[in-house]
C-alpha positions as CSV (number, residue, x, y, z in Angstrom):
1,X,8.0,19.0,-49.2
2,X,11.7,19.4,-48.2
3,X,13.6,17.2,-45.6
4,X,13.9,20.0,-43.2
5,X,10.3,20.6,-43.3
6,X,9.4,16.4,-42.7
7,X,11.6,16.5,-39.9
8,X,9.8,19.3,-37.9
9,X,6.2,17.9,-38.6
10,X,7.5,14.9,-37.3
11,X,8.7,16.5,-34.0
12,X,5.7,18.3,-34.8
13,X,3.5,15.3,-33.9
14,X,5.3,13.4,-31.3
15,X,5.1,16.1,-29.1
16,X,1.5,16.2,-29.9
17,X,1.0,12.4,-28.9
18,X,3.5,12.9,-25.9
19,X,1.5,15.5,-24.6
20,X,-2.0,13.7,-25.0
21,X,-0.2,10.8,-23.3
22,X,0.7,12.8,-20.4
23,X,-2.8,14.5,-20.4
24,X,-4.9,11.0,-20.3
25,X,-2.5,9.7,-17.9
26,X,-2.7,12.7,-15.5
27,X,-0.4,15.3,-16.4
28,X,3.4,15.9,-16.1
29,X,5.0,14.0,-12.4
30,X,4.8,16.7,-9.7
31,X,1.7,18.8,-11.1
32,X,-0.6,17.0,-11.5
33,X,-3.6,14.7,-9.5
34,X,-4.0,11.1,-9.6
35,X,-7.2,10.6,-11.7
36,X,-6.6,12.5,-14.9
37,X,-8.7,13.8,-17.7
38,X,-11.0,10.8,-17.2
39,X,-11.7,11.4,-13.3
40,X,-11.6,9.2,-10.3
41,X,-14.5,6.8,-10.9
42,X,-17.2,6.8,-8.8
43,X,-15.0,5.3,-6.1
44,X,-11.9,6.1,-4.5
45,X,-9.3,6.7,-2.1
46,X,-9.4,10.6,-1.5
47,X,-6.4,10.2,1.2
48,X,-4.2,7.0,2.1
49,X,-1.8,7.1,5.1
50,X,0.9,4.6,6.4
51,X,2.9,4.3,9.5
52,X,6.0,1.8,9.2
53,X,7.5,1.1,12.7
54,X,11.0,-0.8,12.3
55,X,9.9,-3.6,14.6
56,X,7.5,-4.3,11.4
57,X,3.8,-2.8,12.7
58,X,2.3,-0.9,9.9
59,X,-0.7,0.8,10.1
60,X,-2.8,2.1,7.5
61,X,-5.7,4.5,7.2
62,X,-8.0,4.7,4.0
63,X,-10.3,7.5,3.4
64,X,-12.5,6.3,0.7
65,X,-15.3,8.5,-1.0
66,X,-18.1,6.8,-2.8
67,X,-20.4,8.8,-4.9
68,X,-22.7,6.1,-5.7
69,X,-25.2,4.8,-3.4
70,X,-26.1,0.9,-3.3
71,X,-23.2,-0.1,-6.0
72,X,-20.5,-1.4,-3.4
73,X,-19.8,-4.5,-0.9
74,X,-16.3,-4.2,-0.7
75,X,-13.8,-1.9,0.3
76,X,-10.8,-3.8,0.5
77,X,-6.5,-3.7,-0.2
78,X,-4.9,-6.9,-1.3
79,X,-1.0,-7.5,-0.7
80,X,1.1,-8.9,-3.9
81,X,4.5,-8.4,-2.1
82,X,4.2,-11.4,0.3
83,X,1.6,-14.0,1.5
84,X,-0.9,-12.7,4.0
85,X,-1.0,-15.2,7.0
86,X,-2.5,-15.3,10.2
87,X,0.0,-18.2,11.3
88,X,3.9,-17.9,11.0
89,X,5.2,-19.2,8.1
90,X,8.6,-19.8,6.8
91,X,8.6,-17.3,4.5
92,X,8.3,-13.8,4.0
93,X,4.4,-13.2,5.2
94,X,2.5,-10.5,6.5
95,X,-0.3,-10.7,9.2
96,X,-3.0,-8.8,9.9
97,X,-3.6,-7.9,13.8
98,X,-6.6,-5.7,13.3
99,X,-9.4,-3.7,11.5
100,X,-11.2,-1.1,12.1
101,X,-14.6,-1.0,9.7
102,X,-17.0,1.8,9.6
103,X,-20.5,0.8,11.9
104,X,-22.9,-1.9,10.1
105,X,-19.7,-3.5,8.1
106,X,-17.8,-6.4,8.5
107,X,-13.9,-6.8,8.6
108,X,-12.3,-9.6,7.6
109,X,-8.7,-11.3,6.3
110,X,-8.9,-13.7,3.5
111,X,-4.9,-15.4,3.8
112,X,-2.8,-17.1,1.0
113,X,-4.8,-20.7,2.1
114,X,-8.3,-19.0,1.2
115,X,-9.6,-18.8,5.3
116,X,-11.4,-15.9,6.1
117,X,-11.1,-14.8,9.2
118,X,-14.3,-12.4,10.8
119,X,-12.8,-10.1,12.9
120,X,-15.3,-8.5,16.1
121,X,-16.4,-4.9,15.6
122,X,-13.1,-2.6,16.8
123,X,-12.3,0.9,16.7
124,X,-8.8,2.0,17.0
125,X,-8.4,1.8,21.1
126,X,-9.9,-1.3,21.5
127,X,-8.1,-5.0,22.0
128,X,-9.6,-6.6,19.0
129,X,-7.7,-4.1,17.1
130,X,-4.8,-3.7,19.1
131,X,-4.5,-7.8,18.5
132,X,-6.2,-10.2,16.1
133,X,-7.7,-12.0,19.1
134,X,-10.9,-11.0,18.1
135,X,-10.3,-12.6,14.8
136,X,-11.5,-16.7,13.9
137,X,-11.8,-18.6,11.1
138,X,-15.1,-19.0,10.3
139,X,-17.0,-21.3,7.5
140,X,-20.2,-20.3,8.2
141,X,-22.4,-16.8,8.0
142,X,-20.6,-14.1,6.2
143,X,-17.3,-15.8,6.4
144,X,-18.9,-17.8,3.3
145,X,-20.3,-15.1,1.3
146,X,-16.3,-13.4,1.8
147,X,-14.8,-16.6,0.9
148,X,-16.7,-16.3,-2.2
149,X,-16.1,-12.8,-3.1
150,X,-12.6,-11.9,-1.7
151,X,-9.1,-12.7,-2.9
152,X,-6.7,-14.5,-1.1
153,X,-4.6,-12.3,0.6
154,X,-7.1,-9.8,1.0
155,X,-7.9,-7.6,4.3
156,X,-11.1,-5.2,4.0
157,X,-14.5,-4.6,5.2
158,X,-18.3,-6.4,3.7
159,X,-21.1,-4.4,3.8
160,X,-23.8,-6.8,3.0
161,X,-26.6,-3.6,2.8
162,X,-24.2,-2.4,-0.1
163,X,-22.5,1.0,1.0
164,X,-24.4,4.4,0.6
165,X,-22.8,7.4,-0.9
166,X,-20.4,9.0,1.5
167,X,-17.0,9.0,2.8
168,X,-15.6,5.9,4.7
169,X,-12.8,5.8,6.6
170,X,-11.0,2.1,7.1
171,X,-8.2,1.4,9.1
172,X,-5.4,-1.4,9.2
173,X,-2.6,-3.0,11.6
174,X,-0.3,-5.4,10.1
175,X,3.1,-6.8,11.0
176,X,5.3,-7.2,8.5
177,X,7.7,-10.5,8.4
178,X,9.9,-9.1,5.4
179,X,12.6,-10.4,3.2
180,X,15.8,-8.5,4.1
181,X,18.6,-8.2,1.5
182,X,22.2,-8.1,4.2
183,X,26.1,-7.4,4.1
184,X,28.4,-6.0,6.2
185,X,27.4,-2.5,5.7
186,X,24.0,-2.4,5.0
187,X,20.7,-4.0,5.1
188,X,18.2,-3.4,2.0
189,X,14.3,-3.2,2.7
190,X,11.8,-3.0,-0.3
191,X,8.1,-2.2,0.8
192,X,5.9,-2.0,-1.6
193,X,2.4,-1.3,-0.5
194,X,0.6,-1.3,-3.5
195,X,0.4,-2.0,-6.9
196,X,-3.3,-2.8,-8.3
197,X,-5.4,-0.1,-6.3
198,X,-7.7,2.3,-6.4
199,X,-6.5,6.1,-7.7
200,X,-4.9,7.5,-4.5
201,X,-5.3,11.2,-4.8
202,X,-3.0,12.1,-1.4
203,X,-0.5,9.6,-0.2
204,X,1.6,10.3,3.3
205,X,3.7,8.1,4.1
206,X,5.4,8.7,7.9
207,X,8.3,5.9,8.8
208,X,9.6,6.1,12.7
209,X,13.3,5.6,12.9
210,X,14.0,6.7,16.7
211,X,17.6,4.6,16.6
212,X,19.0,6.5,13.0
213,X,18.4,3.2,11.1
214,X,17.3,4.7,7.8
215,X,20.7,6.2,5.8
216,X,19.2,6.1,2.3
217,X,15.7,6.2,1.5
218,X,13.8,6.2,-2.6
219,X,10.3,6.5,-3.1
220,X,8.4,5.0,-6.4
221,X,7.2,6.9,-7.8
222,X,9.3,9.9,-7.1
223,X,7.8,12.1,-4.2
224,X,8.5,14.2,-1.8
225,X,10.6,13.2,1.0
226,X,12.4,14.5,4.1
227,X,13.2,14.0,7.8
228,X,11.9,16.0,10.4
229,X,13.4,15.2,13.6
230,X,12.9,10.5,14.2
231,X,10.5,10.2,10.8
232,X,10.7,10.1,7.3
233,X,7.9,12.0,6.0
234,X,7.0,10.6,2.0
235,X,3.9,12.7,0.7
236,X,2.5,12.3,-2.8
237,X,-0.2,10.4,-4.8
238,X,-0.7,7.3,-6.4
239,X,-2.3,7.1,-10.0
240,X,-4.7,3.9,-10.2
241,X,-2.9,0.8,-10.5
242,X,0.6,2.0,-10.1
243,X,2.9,1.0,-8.2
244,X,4.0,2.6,-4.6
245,X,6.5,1.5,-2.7
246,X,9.6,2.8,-0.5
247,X,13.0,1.1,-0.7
248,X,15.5,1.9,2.5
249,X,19.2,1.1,3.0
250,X,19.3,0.5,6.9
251,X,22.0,0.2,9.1
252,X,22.3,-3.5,10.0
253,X,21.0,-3.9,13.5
254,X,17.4,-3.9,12.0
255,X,18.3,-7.1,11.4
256,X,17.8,-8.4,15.3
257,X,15.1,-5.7,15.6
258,X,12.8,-6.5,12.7
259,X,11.7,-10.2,12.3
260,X,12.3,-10.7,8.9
261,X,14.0,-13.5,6.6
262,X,17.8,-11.9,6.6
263,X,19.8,-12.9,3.3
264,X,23.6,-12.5,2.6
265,X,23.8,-10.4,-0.6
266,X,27.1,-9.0,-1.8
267,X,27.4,-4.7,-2.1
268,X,24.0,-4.0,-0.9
269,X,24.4,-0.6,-1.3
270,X,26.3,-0.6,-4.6
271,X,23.0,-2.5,-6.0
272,X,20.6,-0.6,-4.4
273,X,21.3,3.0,-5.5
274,X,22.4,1.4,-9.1
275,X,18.4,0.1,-9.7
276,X,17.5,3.7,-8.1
């Protein structure tokens, strides 16, 4: 066999393994859905939804589907980016200030100290989730089957019956006390919102930005963004255990509007759309 003829076999097969790569893992960026060849499981997120304020409220919504009955206890999200708190810390942390939990579950917060914190039954007009009032450490009842179960820095719902096939929709608020990167010119915000996770087959991502603070915004993974009038509108997916998150130059100010941990770092915006 002659050289020329090695050389396209080889291409040959790369491609082939390239390609059945890409297959496995879902398909080419853009085309394809967020469970591949394999499927979703029998448990997923069929739609995930976030709402960034720049005073530092997020909410979230999960739309879960479960197509096995009796399997399940937990539906839950767990935060890697910073310490989940219910106290103020000195630190970067994030705090939860309510749940709502489909009827007959129970939501909870499990924070960076291991307390787990029962929250009272809520929907999404009610005090307890408008504030974590209805929220208290607990060592007894459920709080000690959580504590067992849950990670710290976990927020989700218990079902001790075990959760029937169906679709379940869970909802958080958080306030987010965030390390901000500073200079003259710029401010730099990194939220990332998930790394290990369930396969997110729709992702929308809406941020409200009534004063113009957003000038620069990048989405990982790549997806579709634009503004449509005060919001940034992100829409997408999330293969399982990838990461999503949104970085955002901002104009300065968000500095006294967002309480965050500030930091003085040199040509913010030089750094931030070299890494992008």
């Amino acid at each position: 066999m002659n050289e020329k003829k090695q050389i396209i076999i080889l291409l040959a097969v790369v491609t082939l393994i390239g390609l059945t790569g890409l297959l496995l893992t879902g398909g080419f960026p853009g085309t394809s859905n967020a469970c591949g060849l394999r499927g979703c499981g029998d448990v997923y997120v069929e739609s995930y939804r976030a709402e960034l304020h720049l005073n530092g409220t997020l909410e979230e919504r999960f739309v879960y589907e479960i197509e096995k009955s009796g399997k399940y206890r937990m539906l839950y999200r767990t935060w890697n980016a910073a310490p989940l708190s219910m106290e103020e810390l000195n630190e970067p942390y994030i705090e939860t200030n309510g749940i709502f939990s489909p009827p007959g579950a129970i939501p909870y917060t499990k924070d960076i100290r291991g307390r787990v914190y029962i929250f009272s039954a809520a929907s999404p007009s009610t005090p307890a989730y408008k504030g974590h009032t209805g929220a208290t450490p607990s060592g007894t009842g459920y709080a000690n089957i959580i504590a067992s179960l849950a990670e710290r820095n976990e927020a989700g719902v218990y079902m001790p019956e075990r959760f029937e096939a169906g679709i379940y929709d869970i909802r958080y608020r958080f306030k987010l006390h965030p390390p901000l990167e500073c200079d003259e010119k710029y401010c730099h915000l990194n939220l990332k919102l998930a790394d290990r996770h369930l396969p997110y087959k729709q992702v929308a991502i809406t941020i409200h930005d009534p004063d113009g603070l957003v000038v620069q915004l990048f989405s990982h993974p790549v997806m579709d963004s634009r503004k449509d009038g005060n919001v940034w509108v992100i829409r997408g997916k999330s293969p399982k255990d990838t990461l999503l998150e949104i970085e955002m130059l901002l104009n300065p100010v968000v500095s006294g509007v967002l309480d965050g941990f500030p930091e003085s770092v040199p040509d913010v915006e030089g750094k931030t759309v070299s890494a992008n």
